[in-house]
DRENKOLGU-634217 format. One record per residue (C-alpha): residue in three letters; chain; x, y, z. Coordinates in steps of 0.001 Angstrom, whole numbers. Layout:
BEGIN
{"ALA", "A", {X, Y, Z}} ...
END
This chain:
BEGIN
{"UNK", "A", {7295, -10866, -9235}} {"UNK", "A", {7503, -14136, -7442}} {"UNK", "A", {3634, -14917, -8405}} {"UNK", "A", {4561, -13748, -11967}} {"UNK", "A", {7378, -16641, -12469}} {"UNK", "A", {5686, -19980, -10910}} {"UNK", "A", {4039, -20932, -14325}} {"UNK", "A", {7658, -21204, -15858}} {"UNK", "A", {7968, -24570, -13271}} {"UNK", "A", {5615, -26315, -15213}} {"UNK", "A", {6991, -25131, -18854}} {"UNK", "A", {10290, -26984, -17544}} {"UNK", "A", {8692, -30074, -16330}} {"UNK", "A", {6801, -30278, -20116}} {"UNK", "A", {10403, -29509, -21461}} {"UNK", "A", {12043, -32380, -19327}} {"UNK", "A", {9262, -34788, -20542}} {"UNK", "A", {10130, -33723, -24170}} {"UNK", "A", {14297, -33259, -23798}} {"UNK", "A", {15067, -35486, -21376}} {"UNK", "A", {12693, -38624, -21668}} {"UNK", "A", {13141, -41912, -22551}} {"UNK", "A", {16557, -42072, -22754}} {"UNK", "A", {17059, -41462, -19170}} {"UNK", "A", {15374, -44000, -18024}} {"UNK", "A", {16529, -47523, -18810}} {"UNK", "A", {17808, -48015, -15350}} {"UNK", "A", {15081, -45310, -13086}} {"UNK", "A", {11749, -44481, -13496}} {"UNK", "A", {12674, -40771, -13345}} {"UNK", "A", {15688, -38713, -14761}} {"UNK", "A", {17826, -37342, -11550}} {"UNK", "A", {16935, -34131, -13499}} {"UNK", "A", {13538, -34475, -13126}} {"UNK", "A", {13566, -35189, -9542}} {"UNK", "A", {16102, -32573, -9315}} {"UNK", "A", {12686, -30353, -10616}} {"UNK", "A", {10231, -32288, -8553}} {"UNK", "A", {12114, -31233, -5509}} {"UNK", "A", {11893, -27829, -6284}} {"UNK", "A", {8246, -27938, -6502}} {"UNK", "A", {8243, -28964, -2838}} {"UNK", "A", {10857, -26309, -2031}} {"UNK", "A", {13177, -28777, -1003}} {"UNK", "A", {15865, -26988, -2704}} {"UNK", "A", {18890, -28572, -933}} {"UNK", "A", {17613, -31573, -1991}} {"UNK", "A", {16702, -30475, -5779}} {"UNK", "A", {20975, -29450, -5674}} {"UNK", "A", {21690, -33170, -4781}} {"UNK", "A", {19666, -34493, -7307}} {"UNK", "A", {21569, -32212, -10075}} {"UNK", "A", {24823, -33169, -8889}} {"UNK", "A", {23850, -36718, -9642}} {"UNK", "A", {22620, -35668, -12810}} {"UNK", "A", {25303, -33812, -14181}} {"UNK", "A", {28071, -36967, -13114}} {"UNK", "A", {25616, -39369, -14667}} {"UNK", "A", {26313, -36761, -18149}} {"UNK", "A", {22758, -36133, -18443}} {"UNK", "A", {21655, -32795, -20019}} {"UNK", "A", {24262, -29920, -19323}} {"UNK", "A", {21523, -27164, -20317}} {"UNK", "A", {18946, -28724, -17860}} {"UNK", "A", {21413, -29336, -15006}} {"UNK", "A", {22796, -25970, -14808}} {"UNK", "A", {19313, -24297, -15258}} {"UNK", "A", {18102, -26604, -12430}} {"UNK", "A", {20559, -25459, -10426}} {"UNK", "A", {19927, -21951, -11079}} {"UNK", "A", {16683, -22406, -10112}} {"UNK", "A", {17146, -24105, -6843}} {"UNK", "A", {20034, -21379, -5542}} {"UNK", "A", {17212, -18802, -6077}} {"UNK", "A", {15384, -21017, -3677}} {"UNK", "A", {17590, -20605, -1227}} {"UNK", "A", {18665, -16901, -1802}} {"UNK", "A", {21963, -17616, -3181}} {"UNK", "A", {20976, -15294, -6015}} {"UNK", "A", {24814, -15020, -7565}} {"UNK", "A", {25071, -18322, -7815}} {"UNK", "A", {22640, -18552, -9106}} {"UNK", "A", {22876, -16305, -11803}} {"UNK", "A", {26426, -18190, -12536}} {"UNK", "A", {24238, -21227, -13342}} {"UNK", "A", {21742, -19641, -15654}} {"UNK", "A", {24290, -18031, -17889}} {"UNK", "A", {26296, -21614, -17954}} {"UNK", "A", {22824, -22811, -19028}} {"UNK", "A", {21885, -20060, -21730}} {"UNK", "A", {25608, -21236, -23288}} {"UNK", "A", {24524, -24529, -23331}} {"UNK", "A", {21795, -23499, -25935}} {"UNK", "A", {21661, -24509, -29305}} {"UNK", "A", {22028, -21063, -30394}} {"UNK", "A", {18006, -21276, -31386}} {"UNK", "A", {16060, -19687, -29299}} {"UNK", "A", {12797, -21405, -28356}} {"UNK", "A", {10925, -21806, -25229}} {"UNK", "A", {13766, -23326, -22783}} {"UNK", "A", {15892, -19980, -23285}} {"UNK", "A", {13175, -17912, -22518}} {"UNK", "A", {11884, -19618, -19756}} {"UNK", "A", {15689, -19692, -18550}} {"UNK", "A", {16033, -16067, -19136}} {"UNK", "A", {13220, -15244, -16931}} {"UNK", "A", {14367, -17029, -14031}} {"UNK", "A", {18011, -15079, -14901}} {"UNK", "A", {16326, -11707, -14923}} {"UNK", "A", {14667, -12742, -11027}} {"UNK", "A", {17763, -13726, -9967}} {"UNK", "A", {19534, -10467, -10921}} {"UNK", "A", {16761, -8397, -9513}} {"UNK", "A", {16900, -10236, -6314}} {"UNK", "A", {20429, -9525, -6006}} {"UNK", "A", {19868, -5755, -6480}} {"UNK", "A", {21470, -6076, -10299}} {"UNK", "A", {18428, -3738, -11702}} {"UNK", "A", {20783, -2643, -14876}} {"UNK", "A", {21066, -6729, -15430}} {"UNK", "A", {17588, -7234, -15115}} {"UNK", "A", {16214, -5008, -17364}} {"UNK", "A", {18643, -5591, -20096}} {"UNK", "A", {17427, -10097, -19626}} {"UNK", "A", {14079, -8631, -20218}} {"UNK", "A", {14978, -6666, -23390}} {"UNK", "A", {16611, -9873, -24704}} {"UNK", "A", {13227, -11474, -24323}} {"UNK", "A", {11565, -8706, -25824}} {"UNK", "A", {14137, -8685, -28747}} {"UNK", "A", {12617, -12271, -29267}} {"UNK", "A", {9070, -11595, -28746}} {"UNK", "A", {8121, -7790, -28404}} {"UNK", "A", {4309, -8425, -27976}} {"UNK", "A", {5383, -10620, -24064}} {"UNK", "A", {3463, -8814, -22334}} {"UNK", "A", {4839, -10450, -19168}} {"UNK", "A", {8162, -9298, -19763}} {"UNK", "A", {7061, -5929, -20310}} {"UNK", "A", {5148, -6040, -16977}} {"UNK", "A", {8413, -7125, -14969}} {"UNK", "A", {10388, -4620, -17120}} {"UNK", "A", {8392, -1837, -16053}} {"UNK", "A", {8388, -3031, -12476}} {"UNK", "A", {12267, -3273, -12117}} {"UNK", "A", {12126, 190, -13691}} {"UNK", "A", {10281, 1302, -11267}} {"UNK", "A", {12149, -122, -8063}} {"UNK", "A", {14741, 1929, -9801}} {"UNK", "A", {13066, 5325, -9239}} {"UNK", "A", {11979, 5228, -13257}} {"UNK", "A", {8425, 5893, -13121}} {"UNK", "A", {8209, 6922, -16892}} {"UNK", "A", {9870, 3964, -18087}} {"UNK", "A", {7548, 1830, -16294}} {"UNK", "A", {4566, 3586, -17284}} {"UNK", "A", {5845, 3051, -20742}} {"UNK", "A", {6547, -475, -20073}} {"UNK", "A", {3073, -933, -18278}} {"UNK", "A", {1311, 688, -21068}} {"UNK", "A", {2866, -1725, -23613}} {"UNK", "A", {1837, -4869, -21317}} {"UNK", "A", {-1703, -4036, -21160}} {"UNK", "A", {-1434, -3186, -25223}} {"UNK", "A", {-183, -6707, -25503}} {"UNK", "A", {-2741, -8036, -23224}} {"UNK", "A", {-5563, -6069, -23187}} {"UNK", "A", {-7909, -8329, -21596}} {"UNK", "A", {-6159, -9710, -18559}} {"UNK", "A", {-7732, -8375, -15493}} {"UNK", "A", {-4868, -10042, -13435}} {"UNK", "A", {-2288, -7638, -15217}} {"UNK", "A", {-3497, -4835, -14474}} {"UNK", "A", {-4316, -4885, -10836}} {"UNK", "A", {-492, -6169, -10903}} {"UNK", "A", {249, -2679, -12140}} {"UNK", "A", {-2017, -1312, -9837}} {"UNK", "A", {-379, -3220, -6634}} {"UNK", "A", {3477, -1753, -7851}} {"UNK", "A", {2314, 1876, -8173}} {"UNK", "A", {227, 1932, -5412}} {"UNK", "A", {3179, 426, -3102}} {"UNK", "A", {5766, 2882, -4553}} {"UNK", "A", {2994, 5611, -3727}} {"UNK", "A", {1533, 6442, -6898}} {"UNK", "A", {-2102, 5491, -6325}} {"UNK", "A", {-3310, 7905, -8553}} {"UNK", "A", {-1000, 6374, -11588}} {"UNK", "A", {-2579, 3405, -10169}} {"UNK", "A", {-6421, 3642, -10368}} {"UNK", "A", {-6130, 5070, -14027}} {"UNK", "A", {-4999, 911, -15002}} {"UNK", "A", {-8040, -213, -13409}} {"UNK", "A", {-10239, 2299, -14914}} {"UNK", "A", {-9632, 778, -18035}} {"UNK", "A", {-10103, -2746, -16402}} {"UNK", "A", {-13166, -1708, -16212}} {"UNK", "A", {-13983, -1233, -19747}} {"UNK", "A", {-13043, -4659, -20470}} {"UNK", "A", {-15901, -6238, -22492}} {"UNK", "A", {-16099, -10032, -21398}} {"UNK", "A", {-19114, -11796, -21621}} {"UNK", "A", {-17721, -14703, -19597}} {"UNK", "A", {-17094, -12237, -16452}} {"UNK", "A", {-20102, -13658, -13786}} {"UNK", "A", {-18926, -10448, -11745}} {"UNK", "A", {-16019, -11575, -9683}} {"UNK", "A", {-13036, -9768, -12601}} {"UNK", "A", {-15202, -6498, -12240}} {"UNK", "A", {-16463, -6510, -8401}} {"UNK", "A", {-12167, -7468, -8099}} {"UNK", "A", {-11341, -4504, -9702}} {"UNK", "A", {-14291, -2106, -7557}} {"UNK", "A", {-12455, -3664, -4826}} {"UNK", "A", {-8933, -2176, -5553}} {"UNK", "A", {-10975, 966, -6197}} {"UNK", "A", {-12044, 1199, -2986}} {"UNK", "A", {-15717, 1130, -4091}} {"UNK", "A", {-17121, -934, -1975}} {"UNK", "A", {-20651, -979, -2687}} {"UNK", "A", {-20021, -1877, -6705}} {"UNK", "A", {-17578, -4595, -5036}} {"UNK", "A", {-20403, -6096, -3165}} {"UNK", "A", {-22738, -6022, -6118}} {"UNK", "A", {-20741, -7641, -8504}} {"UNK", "A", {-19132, -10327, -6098}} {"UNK", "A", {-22348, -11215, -4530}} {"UNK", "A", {-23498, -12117, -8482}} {"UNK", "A", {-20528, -13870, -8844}} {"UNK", "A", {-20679, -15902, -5936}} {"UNK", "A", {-24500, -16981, -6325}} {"UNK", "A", {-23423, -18085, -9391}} {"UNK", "A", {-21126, -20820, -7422}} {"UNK", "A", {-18559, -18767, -7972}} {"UNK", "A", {-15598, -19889, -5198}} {"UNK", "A", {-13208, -17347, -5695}} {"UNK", "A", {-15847, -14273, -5192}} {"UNK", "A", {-15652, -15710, -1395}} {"UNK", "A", {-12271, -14519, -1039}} {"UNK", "A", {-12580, -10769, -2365}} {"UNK", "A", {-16000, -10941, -376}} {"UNK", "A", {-13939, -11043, 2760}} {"UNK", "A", {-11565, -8363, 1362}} {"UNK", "A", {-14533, -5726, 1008}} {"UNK", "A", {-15731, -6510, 4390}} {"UNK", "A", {-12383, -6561, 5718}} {"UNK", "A", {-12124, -2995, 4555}} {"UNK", "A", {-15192, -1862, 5723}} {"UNK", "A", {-13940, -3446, 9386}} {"UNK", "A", {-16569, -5921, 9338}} {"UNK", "A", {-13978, -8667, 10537}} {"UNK", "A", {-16272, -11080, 11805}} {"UNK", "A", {-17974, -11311, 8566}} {"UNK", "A", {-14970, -11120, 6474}} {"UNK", "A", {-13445, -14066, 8971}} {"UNK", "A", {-16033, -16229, 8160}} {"UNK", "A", {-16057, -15952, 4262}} {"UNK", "A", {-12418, -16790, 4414}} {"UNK", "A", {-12894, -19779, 6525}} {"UNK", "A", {-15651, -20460, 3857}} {"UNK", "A", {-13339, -19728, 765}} {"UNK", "A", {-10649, -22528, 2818}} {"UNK", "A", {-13149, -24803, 3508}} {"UNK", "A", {-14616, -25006, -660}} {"UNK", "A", {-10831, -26118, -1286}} {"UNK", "A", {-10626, -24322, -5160}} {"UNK", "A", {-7936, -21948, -3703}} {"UNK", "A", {-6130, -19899, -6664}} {"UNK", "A", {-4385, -17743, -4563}} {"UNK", "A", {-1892, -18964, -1704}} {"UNK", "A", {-3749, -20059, 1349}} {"UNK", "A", {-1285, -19087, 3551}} {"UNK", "A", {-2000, -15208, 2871}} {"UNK", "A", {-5258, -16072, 3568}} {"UNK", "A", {-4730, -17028, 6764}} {"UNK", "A", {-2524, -13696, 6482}} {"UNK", "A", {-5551, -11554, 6244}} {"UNK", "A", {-7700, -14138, 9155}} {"UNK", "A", {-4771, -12973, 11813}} {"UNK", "A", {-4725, -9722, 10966}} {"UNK", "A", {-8567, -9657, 11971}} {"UNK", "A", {-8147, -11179, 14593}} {"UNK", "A", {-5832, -8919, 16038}} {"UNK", "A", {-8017, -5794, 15165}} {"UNK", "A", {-10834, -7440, 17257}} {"UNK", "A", {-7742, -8136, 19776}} {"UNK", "A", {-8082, -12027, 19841}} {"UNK", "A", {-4981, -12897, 20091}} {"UNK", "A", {-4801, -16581, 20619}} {"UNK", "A", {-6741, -17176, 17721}} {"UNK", "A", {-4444, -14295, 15184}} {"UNK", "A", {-1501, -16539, 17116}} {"UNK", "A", {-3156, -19969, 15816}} {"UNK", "A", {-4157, -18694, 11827}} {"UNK", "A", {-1026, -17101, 11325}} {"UNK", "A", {804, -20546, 12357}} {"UNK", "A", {-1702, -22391, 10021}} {"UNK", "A", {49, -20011, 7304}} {"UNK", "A", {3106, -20884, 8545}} {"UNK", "A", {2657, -24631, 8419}} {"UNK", "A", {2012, -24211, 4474}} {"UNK", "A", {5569, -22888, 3789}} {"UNK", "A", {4532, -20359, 646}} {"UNK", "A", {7358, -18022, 360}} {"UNK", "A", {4858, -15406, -1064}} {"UNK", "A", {3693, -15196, 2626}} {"UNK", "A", {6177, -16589, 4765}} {"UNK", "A", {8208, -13465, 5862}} {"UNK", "A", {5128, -11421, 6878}} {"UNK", "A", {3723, -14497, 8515}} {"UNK", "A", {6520, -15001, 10871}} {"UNK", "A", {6989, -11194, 12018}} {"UNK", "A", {2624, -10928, 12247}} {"UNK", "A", {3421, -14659, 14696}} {"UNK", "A", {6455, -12754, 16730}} {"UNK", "A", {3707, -9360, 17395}} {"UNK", "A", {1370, -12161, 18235}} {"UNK", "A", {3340, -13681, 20873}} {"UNK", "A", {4246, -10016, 22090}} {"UNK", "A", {336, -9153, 22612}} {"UNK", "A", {413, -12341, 24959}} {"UNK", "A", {3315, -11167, 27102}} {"UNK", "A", {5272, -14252, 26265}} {"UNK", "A", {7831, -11854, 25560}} {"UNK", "A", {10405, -14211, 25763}} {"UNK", "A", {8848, -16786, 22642}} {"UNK", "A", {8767, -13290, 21030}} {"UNK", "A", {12427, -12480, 21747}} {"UNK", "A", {13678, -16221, 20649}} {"UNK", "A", {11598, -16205, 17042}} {"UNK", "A", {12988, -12467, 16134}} {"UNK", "A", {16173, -14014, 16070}} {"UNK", "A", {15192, -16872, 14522}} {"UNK", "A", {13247, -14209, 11792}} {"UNK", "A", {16641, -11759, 11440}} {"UNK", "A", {18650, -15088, 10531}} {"UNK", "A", {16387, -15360, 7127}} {"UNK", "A", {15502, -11563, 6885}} {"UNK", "A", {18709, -9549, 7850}} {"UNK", "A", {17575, -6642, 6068}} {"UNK", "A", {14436, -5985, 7891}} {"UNK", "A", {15182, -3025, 10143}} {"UNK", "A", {11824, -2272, 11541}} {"UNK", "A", {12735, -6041, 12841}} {"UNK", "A", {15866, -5264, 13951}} {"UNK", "A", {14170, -2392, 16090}} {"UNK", "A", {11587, -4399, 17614}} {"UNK", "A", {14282, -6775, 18526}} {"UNK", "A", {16073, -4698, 20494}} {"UNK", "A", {13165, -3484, 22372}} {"UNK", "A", {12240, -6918, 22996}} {"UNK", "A", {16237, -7647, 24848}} {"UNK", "A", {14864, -5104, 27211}} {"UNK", "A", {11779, -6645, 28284}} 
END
């Protein structure tokens, strides 16, 4: 869902430009606002807080200060605070609705779903959707807070209207795919990439099709296609390349068209996974030291998409070297930002033991 909101950053830095230009800066180059938002993109969210503070006791735009904030406490997981500051923001609003209210609801509706408010979530969608019933976006995260709540024929609904509304966005539908397949309805699943498959695009050099054989588990169709896409220079077919071999446990090959995909430097998916999927070969060919050093490469890049499964792959790292006691130390350190985890909280117990 995460993945699905980071686009939204950028609609707010266009609004700022627009809202909140020149008249903001006769004495700064920048609006605190704005550096308020420019902090966020860094994920220095204590700093982005500071920054808003300023801005609201310098009176500068009530709307954009409180969404800011918003913003910034879902940073930093304080998810009812955060949805205090999006509703102050959404009463700040003209009474209009255009493309700051939207964008603001969609941050709303994360924040509620983060903080287990389902019922709030799905009704912040159905606003947007009362707006604009052909988002196919807020269909798709509709249907997939419906179906963290045990609905599976409300998402399927939901899912079906997002691909109606979107027909030809490959992306969408493995996004489907991934929730049902996680919840354990592969089956559900593999029908929404069926019909990927029957997109007709002309502009597809192989890599949206040998994508979707991968998902499929068809690996040889997955070769095919990204091998066409990626002698047609295509970058990205390097990554899903490694994926296919990675399934057919051909780490060594799959390593090396990751450190390839890296190395062309057009990543459009969050390196630090990759180096995710580099450590978890590593380990199956039991090379520890190396999994250790990738999966602190990861680390280093400080994506939350990544982060917590990062830090626990780091912490069975260190316990495959003995150094039991590193292991012990960064568990802790792991529970403090991921209390919830309890197959965590069993490992660290057996690690007080050793």
């Amino acid at each position: 869902m995460e993945e699905t909101m980071k686009k939204y950053i950028t609609i707010l830095i266009f609004i700022l430009l627009t809202l909140n230009g020149c008249s903001q800066k006769s004495n700064q180059e920048t609006s605190f606002t704005e550096q308020g938002i420019n902090a966020i993109e860094n994920k220095s969210y204590d700093e982005a807080l500071t920054y808003f503070e300023t801005a609201a006791s310098n009176g500068e735009d009530e709307q954009l200060v409180f969404r800011g904030k918003g913003i910034a406490y879902i940073g930093i997981g304080e998810y009812e605070t955060a949805i205090e500051n999006l509703k102050l923001a959404l009463k700040k609003a003209t009474g209009k609705v255009n493309d700051l209210e939207i964008d603001t609801s969609y941050y709303l509706a994360l924040a509620q779903y983060k903080n287990s408010d389902r019922e709030g979530a799905i009704q912040t969608y159905t606003n947007i959707l009362a707006f604009d019933e052909e988002d196919a976006n807020a269909y798709y995260l509709r249907g997939t807070v419906y179906l963290a709540d045990g609905n599976l024929e409300s998402a399927i609904s939901d899912f079906d209207k997002a691909i109606q509304s979107d027909s030809d966005e490959y992306e969408m539908y493995v996004n489907i795919f991934n929730n049902l397949d996680n919840k354990g309805y592969t089956t559900q699943g593999q029908d929404y990439l069926k019909k990927a498959l029957e997109i007709k695009d002309s502009k597809d050099d192989g890599l949206k099709k040998g994508m979707i054989y991968y998902y499929l588990g068809d690996t040889e169709n997955a070769l095919t296609q990204l091998n066409k896409s990626k002698e047609a220079g295509n970058k990205q077919a390097l990554l899903y390349l490694g994926k296919v071999y990675q399934l057919l446990k051909d780490n060594a090959t799959a390593v090396g068209l990751y450190e390839e995909y890296i190395a062309a430097g057009e990543s459009k998916e969050g390196l630090g996974t990759v180096y995710n999927m580099i450590g978890m070969c590593n380990m199956e060919n039991e090379s520890y030291q190396e999994a250790l050093t990738n999966f602190q490469s990861g680390i280093a890049l400080n994506e939350s998409d990544s982060m917590q499964e990062l830090l626990f792959n780091e912490i069975v790292s260190y316990e495959y070297l003995s150094d039991f006691e590193t292991a012990a130390q960064k568990m802790q350190e792991y529970l403090n930002l991921y209390p919830n985890d309890n197959t965590a909280k069993r490992e660290y117990d057996f690690l007080k033991t050793r």
